[in-house]
Each structure stands twice: as structure tokens, then as C-alpha cells.
N, C-alpha and C positions, 0 to 999 in steps of 0.2 A: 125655887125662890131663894131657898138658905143662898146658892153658890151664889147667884146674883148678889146678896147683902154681902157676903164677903165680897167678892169684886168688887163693889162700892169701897167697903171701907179701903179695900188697899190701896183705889185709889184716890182715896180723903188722905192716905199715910205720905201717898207720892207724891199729891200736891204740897203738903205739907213740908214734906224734901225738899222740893222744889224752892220753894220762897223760904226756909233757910238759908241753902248755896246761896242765893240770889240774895238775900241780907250780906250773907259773909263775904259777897264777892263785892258788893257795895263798901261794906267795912276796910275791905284789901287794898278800895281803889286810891286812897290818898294820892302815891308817887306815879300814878297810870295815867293814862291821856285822859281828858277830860270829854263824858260824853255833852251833845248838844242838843237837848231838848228841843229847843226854842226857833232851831236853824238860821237864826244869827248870825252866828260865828263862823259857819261852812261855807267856804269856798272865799279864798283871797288869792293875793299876789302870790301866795304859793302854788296856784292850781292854775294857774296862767302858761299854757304851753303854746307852741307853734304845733301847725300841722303834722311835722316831722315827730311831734314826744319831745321837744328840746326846751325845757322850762327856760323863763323869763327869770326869774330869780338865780344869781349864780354864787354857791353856799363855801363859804370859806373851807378851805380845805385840811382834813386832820393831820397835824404836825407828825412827820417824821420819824421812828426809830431809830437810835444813835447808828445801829447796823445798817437799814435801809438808808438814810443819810449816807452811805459811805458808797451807793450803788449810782452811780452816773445818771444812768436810764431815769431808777425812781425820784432823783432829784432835780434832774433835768421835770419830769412833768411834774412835781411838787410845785416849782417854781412858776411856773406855766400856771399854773391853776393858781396858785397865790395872785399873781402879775391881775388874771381876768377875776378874782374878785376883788380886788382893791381896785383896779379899776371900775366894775361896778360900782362901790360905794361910793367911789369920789363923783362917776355920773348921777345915781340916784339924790346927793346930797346936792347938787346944782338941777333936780328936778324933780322936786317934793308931788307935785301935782299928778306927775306921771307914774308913778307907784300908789296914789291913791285912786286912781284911774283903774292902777290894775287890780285892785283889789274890788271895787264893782266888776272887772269885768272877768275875773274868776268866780264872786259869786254867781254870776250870771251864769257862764260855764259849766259850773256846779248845776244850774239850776235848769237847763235845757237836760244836762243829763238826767237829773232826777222824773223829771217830766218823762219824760221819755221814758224811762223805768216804770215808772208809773201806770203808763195808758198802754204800755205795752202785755204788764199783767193784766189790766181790767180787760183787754182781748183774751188771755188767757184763759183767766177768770169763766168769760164768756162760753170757751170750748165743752164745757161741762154740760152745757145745754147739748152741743154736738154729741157731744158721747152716750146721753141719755136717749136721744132719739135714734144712733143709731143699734142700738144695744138692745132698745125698744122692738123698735123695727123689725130685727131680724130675728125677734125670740116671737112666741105663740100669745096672740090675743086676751088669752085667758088667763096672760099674768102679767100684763103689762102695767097694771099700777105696783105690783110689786117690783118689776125691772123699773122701771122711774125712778122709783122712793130710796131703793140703793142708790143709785145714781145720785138722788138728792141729799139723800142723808150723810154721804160719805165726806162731800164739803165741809158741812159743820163737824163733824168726827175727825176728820182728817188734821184740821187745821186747830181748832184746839189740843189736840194731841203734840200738834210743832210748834204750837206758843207754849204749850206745858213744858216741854226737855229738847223737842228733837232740833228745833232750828240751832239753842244749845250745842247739841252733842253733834250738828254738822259744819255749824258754821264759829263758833266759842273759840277757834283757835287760827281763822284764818288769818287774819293782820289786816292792814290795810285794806279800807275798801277805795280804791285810786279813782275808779272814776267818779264819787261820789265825795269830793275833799277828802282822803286820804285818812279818816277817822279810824285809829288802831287801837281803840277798846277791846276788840273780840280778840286774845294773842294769848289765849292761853289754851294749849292742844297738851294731851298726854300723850307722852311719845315712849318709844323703848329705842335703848342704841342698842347697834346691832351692826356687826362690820363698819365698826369706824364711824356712822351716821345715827343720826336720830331721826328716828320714822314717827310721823303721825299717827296715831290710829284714833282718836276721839276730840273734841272740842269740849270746853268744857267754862264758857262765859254764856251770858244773856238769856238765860233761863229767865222766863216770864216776862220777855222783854224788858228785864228792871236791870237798875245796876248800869255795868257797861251798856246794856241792852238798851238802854232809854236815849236812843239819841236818832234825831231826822234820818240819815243814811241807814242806818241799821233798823229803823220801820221800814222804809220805803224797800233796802235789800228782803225784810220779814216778807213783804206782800208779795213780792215778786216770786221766789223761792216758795212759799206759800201755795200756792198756786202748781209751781212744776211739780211739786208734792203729791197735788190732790188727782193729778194726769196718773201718774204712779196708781196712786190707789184704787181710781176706779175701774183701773184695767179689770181685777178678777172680779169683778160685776157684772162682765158678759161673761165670762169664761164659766161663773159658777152660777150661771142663772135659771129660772124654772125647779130647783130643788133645794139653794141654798135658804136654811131658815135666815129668819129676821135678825133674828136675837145672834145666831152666830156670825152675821156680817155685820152685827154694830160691836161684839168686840173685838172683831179683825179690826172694825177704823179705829178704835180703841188704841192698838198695836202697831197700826201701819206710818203715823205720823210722828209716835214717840221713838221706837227704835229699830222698827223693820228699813225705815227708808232712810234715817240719816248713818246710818256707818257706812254702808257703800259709798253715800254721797261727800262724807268728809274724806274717805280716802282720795275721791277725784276734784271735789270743788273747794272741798275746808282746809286745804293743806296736807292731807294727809298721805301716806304712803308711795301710793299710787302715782299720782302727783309728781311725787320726787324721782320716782325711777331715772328720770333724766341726770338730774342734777348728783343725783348719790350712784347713780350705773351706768352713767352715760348710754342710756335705751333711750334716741329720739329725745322728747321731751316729755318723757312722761306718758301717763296714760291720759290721752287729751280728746276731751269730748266738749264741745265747744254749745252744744244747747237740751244735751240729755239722752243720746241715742242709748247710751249705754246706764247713764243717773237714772234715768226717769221712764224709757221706753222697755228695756230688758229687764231693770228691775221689775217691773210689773209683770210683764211676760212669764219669768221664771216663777214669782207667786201664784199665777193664773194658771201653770202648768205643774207645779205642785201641789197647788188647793183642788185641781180637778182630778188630779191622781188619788188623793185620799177621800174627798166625797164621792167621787165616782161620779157612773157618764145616770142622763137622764133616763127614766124607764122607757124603754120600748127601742132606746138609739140603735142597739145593737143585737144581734142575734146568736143564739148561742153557738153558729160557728165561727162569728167572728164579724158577719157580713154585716153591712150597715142600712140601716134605714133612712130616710133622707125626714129631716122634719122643717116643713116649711117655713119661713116667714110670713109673718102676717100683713105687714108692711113696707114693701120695699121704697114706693114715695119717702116716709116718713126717714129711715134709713138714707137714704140717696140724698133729703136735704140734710140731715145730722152731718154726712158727709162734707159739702160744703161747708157749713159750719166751722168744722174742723179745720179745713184746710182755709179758712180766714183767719181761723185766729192762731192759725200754723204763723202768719206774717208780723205773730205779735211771742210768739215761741221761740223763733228761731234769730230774727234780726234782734230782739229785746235782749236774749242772754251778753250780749255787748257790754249793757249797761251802759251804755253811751251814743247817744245822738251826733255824739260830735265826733265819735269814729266814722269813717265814711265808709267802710267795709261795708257797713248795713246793706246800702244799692246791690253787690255783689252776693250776700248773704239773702236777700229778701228772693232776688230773680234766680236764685239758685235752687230755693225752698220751690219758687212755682215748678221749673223746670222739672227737677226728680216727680212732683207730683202730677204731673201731665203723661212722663214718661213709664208711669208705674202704674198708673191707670191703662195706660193704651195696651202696656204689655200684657197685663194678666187678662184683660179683653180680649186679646187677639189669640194668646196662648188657651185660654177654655175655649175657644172657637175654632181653633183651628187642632188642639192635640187632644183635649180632656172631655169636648161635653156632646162640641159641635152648634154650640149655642155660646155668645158670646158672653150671656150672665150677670144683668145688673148688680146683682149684691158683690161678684169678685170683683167689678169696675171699682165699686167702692174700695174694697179692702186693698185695690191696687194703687190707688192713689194715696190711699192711708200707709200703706207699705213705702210707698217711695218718701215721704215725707216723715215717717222711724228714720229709713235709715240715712236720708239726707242732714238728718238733725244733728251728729256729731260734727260730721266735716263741710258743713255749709260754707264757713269764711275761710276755709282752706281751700276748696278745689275752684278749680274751672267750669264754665257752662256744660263742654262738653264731658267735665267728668263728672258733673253733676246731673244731667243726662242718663251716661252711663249706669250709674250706681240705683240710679232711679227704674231704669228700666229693669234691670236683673234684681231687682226687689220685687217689681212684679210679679218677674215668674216664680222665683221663689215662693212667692205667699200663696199662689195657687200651689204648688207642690205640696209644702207645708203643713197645708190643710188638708189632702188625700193623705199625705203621711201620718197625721195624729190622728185621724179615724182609724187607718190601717190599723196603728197597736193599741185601737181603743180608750184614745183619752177624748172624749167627749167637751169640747169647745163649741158652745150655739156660735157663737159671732165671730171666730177667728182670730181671737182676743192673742191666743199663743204666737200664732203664726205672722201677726201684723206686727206686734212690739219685740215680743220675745226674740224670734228667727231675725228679725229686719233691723232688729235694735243692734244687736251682734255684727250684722253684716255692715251695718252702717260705719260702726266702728274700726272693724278692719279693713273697710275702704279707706279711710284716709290714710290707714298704710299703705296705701297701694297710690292713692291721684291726689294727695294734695301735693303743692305747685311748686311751693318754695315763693310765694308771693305774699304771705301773711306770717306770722304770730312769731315777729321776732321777739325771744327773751322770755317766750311762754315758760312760765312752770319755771322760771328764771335759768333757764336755757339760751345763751345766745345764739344769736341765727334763726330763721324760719325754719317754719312746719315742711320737711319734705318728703314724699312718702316714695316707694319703691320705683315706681314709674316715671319718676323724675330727677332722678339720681342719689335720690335719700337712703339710698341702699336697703337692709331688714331692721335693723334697729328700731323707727319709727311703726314699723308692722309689729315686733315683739312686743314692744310695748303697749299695743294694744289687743294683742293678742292673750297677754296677763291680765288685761283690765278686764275684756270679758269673761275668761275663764273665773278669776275671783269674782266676779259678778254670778256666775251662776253657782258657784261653791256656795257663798255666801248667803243668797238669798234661798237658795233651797235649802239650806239647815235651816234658818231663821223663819221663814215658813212652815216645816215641817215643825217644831218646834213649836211656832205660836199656834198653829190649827190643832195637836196634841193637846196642847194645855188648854185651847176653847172649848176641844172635843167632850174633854173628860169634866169642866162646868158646866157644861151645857145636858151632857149625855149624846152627842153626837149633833152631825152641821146640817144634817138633810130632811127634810120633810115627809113623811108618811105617802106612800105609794098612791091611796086613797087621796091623799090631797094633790100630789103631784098630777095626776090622772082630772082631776076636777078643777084644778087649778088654782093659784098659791092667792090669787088676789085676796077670796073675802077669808080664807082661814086666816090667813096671815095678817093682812092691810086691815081687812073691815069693810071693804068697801070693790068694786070694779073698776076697772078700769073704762069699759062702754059699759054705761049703765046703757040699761033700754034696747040692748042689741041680744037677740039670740044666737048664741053660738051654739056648733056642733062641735063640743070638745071631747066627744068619745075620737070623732076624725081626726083632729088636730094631734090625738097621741099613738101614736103606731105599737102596736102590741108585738114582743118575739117572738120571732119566727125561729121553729126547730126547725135542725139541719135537711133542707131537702134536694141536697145534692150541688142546688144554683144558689149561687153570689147573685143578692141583691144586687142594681147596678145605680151610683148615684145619677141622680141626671142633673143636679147642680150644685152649688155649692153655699153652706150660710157661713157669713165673713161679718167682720169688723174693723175694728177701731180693738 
């Protein structure tokens, strides 16, 4: 109980921090953009573009250097660009109505996108339900109100945790939010130069949503971001399930929303580092992950395969030669619709990261998301049926469709049907593999939590080095030119740089994991539950309560005891997967 009241107070000290910066950053704001509470102001004649990106507004152009004046070329197009703004002005001034016209009809613009941001989180939002059921599902009966209650508890932990600092420390320095009227409150990143450039590596506005923080676009970005946050977090909820105590998975979500999960994600989404590869190394554009395969799917992976390397596997998984016990599911229904779930609110995941309705990529982006998850279903079906089991295995069907839609989620509005196809399908068989692979060197996964996000999140990523088209994301990461990856003439460049992204992705989040489960370990006294409890099940020592009141179970069966070495390898005969 003492370590507990200290945790408290420290973080009575952080919030405290907190709504200082956030006072002083308010005090700083005088000469800054002005945030928009009210959404009023948001979206005019300045947010009024044609289909092509070519704004209706055309903005007087910056005067000349005596030197660059002396250069043909740049005076030639100075002049040019002078000619069509003063023509501008002299139209707009013979047609007052028509610029007020365009100002309703950027707000509106403004306002389809916001919308759309919007209800595309609230599906997101939704997947939480997915994830709990199937997580549920594929763990053992007699700890299913404890697998829930993570599941639940981690929303609220999660996301107080990223209205505390973390939305701050990932998003504080990105600039402009363009499809949302262009409000650049959040432009203040800490960078280090370093060969000639300034690199990103933190953000550092909008702590407690006050301050710059308090304006319509920058809620509706909080909710949205919010949410791909809390995907993150509850990955190691299957991963560490049936032995992770209570207490030590409420101060992982403690950890996971303040600083575990925004510095990776400001390197790729905040501006930071990553990001620029392009622009400052000419690598592609950057390390570009376009709805989280590698922010939000891999990051969790690698905490799920870290946090289950230090708690260790469940009693009874493994035997002391090595060989494995198989522990069933109690639920595969329950699982199979969590599934579904998922992949619905996958069409609010992956088309939403847009942030705009009024990009038409979404169509491309939405039937690309189904595509990889049909193809990644079918494959891990056919592959434990036809190489691993001989049985084609509801639960890998799931984790094969959850596997195609990881790793579809970076390069979505980059590729083609048939490379989206592709990349969907060979995520299938990967997650079956995967999954024989981490039992092999004994890291004890109930739900395939590592192998769906972790492995697939990775691979997602360096497929779009490999199939995106060259049909999308001119100017990304302020790179001109589209996304093109190996296979279409984009040569390695765009593969390296994403080949950086995920390597720092697992550097990162494995110190930062190893790290915060140490320093949980040692308040706590250790993450794991007593053998005695583990063996009778986490529900009422833990929760208080069951999960099936009124049902007998036999939970001496449900837990397989070690087997000393007697010569034979256990042999699995199916497989327990995930989300």
C-alpha cells in the first residue's frame, strides 16, 4: 500500500506539471495562431480547394532578393505569380458575393471532414468491444471477467493518460492540421540538429487539451488519435492474460498513454524524425505509415512480447523439455464474432486516418482493408489444413484475418487491390508460423497477440516498400512525388526507410517496456499471480466476482500440469490466436 500512495502522489506532482506548461504555454500564446473554441472561425475561403489540391485563394507572392531579382527564371515566375494575384484581386473586388460564398463553402468542407473524423473514431472506439471478446474467447472460462475488465479498464487508463501529456508529447509539434482548416497551434517540437537538419524527437503544446489545445480541430484530432492509442494498449491484454495481476496492469495503462506510446508515434505522425528521413536523407518519404501498422499494431506487439518475456508463460504451458501443452479456448463463438467486430471497425481504422471525407482515396483505401482481410483469413485456413494441423482451425481463421488487416493498415491508400491481396495473403501464413515459432523458444502468447500486431505490423510496413504504385501521397512528409515502392520502380530507398521505422520501433519500445514493467515490478513486488490462484482462477481472487456465475467448471482440466521429460514432444493439435 505505501508504493501505491507514493504512485499516487507522483502522479498528483505530474498532473500538477501538467497544468503549469499548459498555463505557460497559454501565457506564450499572445503572437501564436489563435486557438477556436467555438468552431466558428474554422474553415473559410481559405480551405476552399479544387479536387486536384489547387486552392481558390491565390496569395500574393513574397518579394524578391536583390540577388534572386537578378536571376531570369526566378523573375520570370515572380512576375507570373504577381500578374495571377492582382488579377485575382481585381476579380474578387468586381465579385464580393463570390468569396463570401466561398467562405460557407470551406466551412462546410471543413465540416464534412470533421464529421467524418469523427464517426470514423466512434467505430474505432467501438473495436474495444472486438478486442475484449476475442481475447475473452480464446483465454480459459475461469478468468474471463478478469480478461474483460483489462479490456475495459484500459480505455479509461489509456486515455486519461493521453489527455494528461501524451497527445502533448506526440502531437505538440506537428503544425498544421490541413484537413481540419489548417489551425497551427500545436508547432512547437523539440528538435536536435544534427547533419545540417533539425530532427524531431518530442512535441511539446496541448497538454490537457488547454492552451493551444483548446480549439475544435485539435479535440476532434484528440478523439480520433485517442482511440488508435487505446488499440495499442490493449494488445498486451491477451498477451499477458490468466496471470497478469490487476494492480500491475492498471499501472502499465498508467504508462502506456503518457509515454510508452507517444514518442514512437511523434517520430512518424508528430513531425518527428522518422518523418523526415525523406526530406533531410532523401530515403523515399520518410518512414510512412499511413493508419498505424507500425504506430499502433507493432508498437503493441513488441510490449506484448516483452511484457511476456519478463512475467513469463502460464503454469502448466510448457514442459520441462521444452514441449508445449496446448490450453484450450473456452469460447471460439464468442472470439469468431469479436472478430468481426474488429474487421468493422477496421473500415473506420484505416479509411478515417485520411482525416478527410473529401479525399476520395478512402473508396480505394476501405476495399483494400476488406480485400487483405479476406486474403489473410483464407491463407492461414488453408495453411493449418493443409501443412500444420490437418484441420483448418477456427481460432487461426480469426488471427488470419486480423493478421491481414495489421498489416494492410500502413500501405492501404498506397497499393493496388492485387497488392493489397498480396500482402494480405502472406500475413496469413506468417501468423500461423509465428505462433509455432513463440511457443518453440517459449514465450507464452494465449491469443497470438505477438504474432497478429507485432510480426504483421512489421511486415505491413515493409510491404509498402515493396507494392505501393506510385498512384498516391504526392508531397507526403513534404516530399514531392508519390509513394513508390520497389516493385514499381521506386527502387530501395522507399523500402529503407521503412525498414528504419520498424527497426526503431522495436529498439524503442522494448527498452521502454523493459523499463516500465521493472519499475512496476519493483512497486508492486512482482506482475504475476500466485500459482494457487492461477490454477483456480484469477476471477474472484482478483475481480470479486465470476465471470459464469452458476456454472460449474472443471478448472483442475482447464489447467494442464508439466510434464517431465519422457522422451516425446507433446504435439499441438491447434492453435490459440488473436487480435
Amino acid at each position: 500500500m505505501k508504493s501505491l500512495h507514493k504512485f499516487t502522489a507522483w502522479l498528483s506532482l505530474a498532473l500538477m506539471v501538467c497544468f503549469t506548461i499548459s498555463a505557460l504555454t497559454t501565457a506564450w500564446a499572445d503572437d501564436e495562431p489563435k486557438p477556436d473554441p467555438s468552431g466558428t472561425a474554422t474553415g473559410d475561403r481559405n480551405t476552399v480547394v479544387d479536387a486536384g489540391g489547387t486552392a481558390l485563394m491565390v496569395s500574393e507572392p513574397a518579394k524578391l532578393t536583390d540577388e534572386d531579382a537578378k536571376d531570369p527564371a526566378k523573375k520570370k515566375a515572380y512576375d507570373d505569380a504577381l500578374k495571377a494575384y492582382n488579377d485575382f484581386k481585381a476579380q474578387s473586388a468586381k465579385e464580393p458575393l463570390a468569396l463570401q460564398l466561398a467562405d460557407a463553402v470551406g466551412h462546410n468542407r471543413v465540416a464534412i471532414n470533421f464529421t467524418w473524423t469523427l464517426v470514423t473514431g466512434f467505430l474505432v472506439m467501438f473495436m474495444q468491444a472486438g478486442f475484449a471478446m476475442v481475447e475473452t474467447g480464446l483465454t480459459r472460462a475461469k478468468n474471463t471477467s478478469h480478461t474483460f475488465a483489462m479490456n475495459f479498464m484500459i480505455y479509461p487508463m489509456g486515455m486519461l493518460g493521453f489527455y494528461l501529456c501524451g497527445f502533448a508529447f506526440m502531437f505538440g509539434g506537428m503544425g498544421p492540421i490541413g484537413t481540419m482548416g489548417g489551425y497551427a497551434g500545436l508547432n512547437h517540437e523539440i528538435t536536435v540538429h544534427l547533419f545540417g537538419h533539425d530532427w524531431g524527437l518530442l512535441g511539446w503544446k496541448g497538454f490537457l487539451l488547454q492552451g493551444a489545445g483548446y480549439d475544435t480541430a485539435v479535440f476532434t484530432l484528440f478523439l480520433f488519435q485517442m482511440v488508435f492509442m487505446d488499440t495499442t494498449a490493449t494488445i498486451p491484454t491477451g498477451a499477458l492474460a490468466e496471470r497478469w495481476k490487476f494492480s500491475s496492469f492498471m499501472l502499465y495503462g498508467c504508462a502506456i498513454g503518457t509515454i510508452m506510446y507517444p514518442v514512437f508515434g511523434n517520430w512518424v505522425w508528430g513531425g518527428g524524425w522518422l518523418s523526415q528521413l525523406g526530406a533531410n536523407f532523401g530515403l523515399g518519404h520518410g518512414h510512412v505509415d499511413f493508419a498505424g501498422s507500425s504506430v499502433v499494431h507493432m508498437q503493441g506487439g513488441v510490449i506484448a512480447l516483452i511484457a511476456s518475456w519478463i512475467v513469463g508463460a502460464r503454469y502448466g504451458k510448457f514442459n520441462k523439455d521444452g514441449s508445449t501443452n496446448f490450453i484450450p479456448p473456452h469460447n471460439i463463438p464468442m472470439a469468431m464474432a469479436g472478430t468481426f467486430i474488429l474487421a468493422f471497425g477496421w473500415f473506420g481504422f484505416n479509411p478515417g486516418s485520411s482525416l478527410a471525407a473529401t479525399d476520395l482515396r478512402i473508396g480505394v483505401v476501405a476495399t483494400n482493408t476488406m480485400l487483405a482481410s479476406a486474403t489473410g483469413a483464407l491463407a492461414a485456413c488453408l495453411w493449418m489444413w493443409w501443412f500444420r494441423t490437418k484441420k483448418p482451425d477456427p481460432s487461426m481463421m480469426c488471427n488470419g484475418m486480423l493478421a491481414g488487416l495489421v498489416a494492410i493498415t500502413c500501405p492501404c491508400a498506397f497499393v493496388s487491390a492485387g497488392g493489397a491481396s498480396i500482402l494480405g495473403a502472406v500475413a496469413g501464413v506468417l501468423v500461423v508460423e509465428s505462433v509455432f515459432f513463440f511457443d518453440k523458444i517459449g514465450i507464452d502468447d494465449p491469443v497470438g497477440a505477438i504474432s497478429v500486431h507485432g510480426v504483421n505490423g512489421a511486415w505491413g510496413c515493409l510491404s509498402l516498400g515493396l507494392f505501393a504504385d506510385g498512384t498516391y501521397g504526392d508531397g507526403w512528409n513534404g516530399v514531392p512525388g508519390k509513394v513508390t515502392g520497389l516493385f514499381y520502380g521506386g527502387g530501395m530507398s522507399q523500402f529503407w526507410a521503412e525498414l528504419i521505422g520498424v527497426t526503431v520501433c522495436f529498439i524503442t519500445l522494448a527498452v521502454l517496456t523493459f523499463v516500465v514493467f521493472k519499475i512496476v515490478g519493483l512497486i508492486l513486488g512482482g506482475h504475476r499471480v500466485s500459482e494457487e490462484v492461477e490454477i483456480e482462477g484469477l476471477d474472484i481472487p482478483e475481480m470479486g466476482v465470476l465471470g459464469y456465475s452458476g456454472m460449474v467448471m472443471d478448472k483442475e482440466a482447464e489447467t494442464p500440469h508439466p510434464k517431465a521429460f519422457d522422451g516425446a514432444r507433446s504435439t499441438r493439435t491447434t492453435s490459440s490466436a488473436k487480435v
